[in-house]
Backbone as CSV, one residue per row, in Angstrom:
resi,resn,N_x,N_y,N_z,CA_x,CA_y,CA_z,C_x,C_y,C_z
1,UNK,26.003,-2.027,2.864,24.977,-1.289,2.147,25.285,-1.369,0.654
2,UNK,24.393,-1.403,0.083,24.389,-1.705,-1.840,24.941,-0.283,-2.007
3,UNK,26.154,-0.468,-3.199,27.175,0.724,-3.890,25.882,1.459,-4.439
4,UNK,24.957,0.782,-5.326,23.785,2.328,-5.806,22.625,2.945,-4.399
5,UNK,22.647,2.821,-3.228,21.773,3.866,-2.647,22.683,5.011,-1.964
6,UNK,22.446,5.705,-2.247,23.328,7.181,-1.923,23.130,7.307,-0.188
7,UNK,24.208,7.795,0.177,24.253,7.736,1.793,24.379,9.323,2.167
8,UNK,23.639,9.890,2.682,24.218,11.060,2.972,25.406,10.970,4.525
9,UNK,25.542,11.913,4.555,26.606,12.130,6.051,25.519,12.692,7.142
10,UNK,24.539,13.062,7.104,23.595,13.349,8.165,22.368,12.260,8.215
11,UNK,22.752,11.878,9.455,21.385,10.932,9.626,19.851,11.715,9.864
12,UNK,19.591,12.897,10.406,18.450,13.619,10.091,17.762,13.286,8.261
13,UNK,19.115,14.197,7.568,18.443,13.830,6.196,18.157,12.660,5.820
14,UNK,19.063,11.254,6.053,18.801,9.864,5.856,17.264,9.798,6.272
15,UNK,17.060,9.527,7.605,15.969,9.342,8.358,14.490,10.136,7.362
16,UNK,14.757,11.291,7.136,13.684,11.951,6.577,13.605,11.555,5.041
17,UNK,14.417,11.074,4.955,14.515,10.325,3.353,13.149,9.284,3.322
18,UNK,13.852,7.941,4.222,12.792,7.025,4.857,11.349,7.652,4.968
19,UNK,11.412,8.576,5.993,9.643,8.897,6.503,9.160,9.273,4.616
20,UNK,9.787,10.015,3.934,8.968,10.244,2.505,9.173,8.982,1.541
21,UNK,9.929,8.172,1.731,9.226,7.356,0.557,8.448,6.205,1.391
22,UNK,8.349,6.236,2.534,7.257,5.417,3.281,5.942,5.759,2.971
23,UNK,5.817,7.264,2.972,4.805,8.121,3.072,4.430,7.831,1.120
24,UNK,5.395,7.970,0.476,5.330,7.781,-0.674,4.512,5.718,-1.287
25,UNK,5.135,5.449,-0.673,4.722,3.785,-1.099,3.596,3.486,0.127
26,UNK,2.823,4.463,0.694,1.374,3.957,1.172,0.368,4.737,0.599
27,UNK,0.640,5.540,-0.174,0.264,6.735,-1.227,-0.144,5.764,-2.755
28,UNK,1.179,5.062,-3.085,1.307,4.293,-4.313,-0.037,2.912,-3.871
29,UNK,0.356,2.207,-2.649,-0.260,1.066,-2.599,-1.850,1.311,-2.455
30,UNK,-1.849,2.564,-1.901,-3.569,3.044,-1.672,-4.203,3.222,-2.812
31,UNK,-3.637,3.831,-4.054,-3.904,4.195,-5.406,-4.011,2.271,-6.003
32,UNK,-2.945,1.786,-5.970,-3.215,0.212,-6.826,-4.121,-0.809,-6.001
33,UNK,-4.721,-0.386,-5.247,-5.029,-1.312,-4.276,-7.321,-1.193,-4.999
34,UNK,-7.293,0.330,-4.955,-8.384,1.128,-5.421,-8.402,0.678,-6.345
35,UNK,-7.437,0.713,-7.399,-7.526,0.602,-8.699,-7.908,-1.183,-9.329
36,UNK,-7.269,-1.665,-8.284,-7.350,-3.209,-8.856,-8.514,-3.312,-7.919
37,UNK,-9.536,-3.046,-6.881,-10.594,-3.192,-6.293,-11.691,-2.746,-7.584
38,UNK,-11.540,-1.630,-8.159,-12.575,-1.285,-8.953,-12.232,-1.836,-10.379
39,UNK,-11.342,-2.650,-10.551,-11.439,-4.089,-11.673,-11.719,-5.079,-11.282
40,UNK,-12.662,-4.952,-10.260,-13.213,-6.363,-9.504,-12.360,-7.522,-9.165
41,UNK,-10.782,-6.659,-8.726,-10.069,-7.878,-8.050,-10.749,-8.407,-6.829
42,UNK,-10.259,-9.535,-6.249,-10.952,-9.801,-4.929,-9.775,-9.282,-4.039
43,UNK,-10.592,-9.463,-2.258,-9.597,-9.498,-1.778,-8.504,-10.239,-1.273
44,UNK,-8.303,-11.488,-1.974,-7.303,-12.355,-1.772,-6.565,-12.153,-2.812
45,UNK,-6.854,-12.035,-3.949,-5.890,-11.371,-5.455,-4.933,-10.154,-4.793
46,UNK,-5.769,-9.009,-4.661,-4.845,-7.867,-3.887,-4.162,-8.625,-2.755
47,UNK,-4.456,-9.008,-2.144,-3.617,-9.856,-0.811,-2.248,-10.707,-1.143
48,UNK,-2.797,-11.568,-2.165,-1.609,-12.099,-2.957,-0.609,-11.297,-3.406
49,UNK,-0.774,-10.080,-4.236,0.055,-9.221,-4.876,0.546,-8.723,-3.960
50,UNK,-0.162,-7.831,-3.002,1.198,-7.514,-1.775,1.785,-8.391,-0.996
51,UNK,1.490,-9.888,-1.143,2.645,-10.412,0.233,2.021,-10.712,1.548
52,UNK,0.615,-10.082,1.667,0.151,-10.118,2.795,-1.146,-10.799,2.763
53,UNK,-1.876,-11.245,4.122,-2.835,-11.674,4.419,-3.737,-10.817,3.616
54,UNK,-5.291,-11.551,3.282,-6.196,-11.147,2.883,-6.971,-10.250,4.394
55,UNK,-6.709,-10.532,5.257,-7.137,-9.859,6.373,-6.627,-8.580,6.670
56,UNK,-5.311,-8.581,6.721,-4.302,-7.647,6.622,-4.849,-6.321,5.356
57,UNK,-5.120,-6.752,4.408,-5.289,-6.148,3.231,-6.942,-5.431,3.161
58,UNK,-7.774,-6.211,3.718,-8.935,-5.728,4.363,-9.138,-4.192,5.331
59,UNK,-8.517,-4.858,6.268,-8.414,-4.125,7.950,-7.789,-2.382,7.059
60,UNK,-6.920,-2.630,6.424,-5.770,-1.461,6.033,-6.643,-0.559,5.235
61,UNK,-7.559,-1.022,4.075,-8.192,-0.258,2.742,-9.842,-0.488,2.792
62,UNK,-10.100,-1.445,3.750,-11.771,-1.331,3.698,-12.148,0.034,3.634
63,UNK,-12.290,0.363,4.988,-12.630,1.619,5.088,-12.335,2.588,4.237
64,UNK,-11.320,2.743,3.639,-10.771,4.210,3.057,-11.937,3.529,1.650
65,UNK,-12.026,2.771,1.029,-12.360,2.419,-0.054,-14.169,2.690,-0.041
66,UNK,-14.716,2.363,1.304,-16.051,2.475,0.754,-16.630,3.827,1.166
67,UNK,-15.624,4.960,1.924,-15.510,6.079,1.925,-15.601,6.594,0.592
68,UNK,-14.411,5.796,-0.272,-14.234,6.633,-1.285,-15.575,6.259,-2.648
69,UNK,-16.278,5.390,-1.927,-17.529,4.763,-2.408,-17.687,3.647,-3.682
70,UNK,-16.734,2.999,-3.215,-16.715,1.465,-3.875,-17.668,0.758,-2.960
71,UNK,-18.704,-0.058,-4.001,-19.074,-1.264,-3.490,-17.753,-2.275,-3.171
72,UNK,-17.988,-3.263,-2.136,-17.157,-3.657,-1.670,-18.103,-5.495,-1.772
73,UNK,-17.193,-6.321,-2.376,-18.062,-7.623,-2.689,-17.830,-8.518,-0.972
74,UNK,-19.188,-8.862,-0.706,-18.635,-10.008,0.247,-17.988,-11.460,-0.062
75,UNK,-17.504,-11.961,0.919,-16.950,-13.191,0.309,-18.683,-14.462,0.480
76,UNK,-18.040,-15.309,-0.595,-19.619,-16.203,-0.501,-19.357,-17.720,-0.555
């Protein structure tokens, strides 16, 4: 394990460490994901930037996004 991540002695607290910054970095990616959608990224740009399929990146934020009432561009 890398000398800078702090280890506690209870794996409860470890473990619950994990569930919040998981919870934390789908929080972050939902916010940049919105944000670069409503600068008219596409969805293969966002796809690129995370690492993942353009499908992948679809399936995950479509929905939440045209909830949150973004036009959403088709591909052409």
């Amino acid at each position: 394990m890398p000398a800078d991540i702090p280890v506690t002695q209870e794996p409860a607290d470890a473990l619950a460490a994990v569930v919040a910054l998981r919870r934390l970095a789908d929080q972050l990616e939902d916010a940049a994901v919105e944000q670069a959608m409503r600068a008219g990224w596409s969805w293969p740009q966002v796809a690129e930037a995370l690492g993942v399929t353009r499908q992948a990146v679809h399936k995950k934020h479509a929905k939440r996004l045209i909830a949150a009432g973004l036009t959403l561009r088709r591909r052409q």
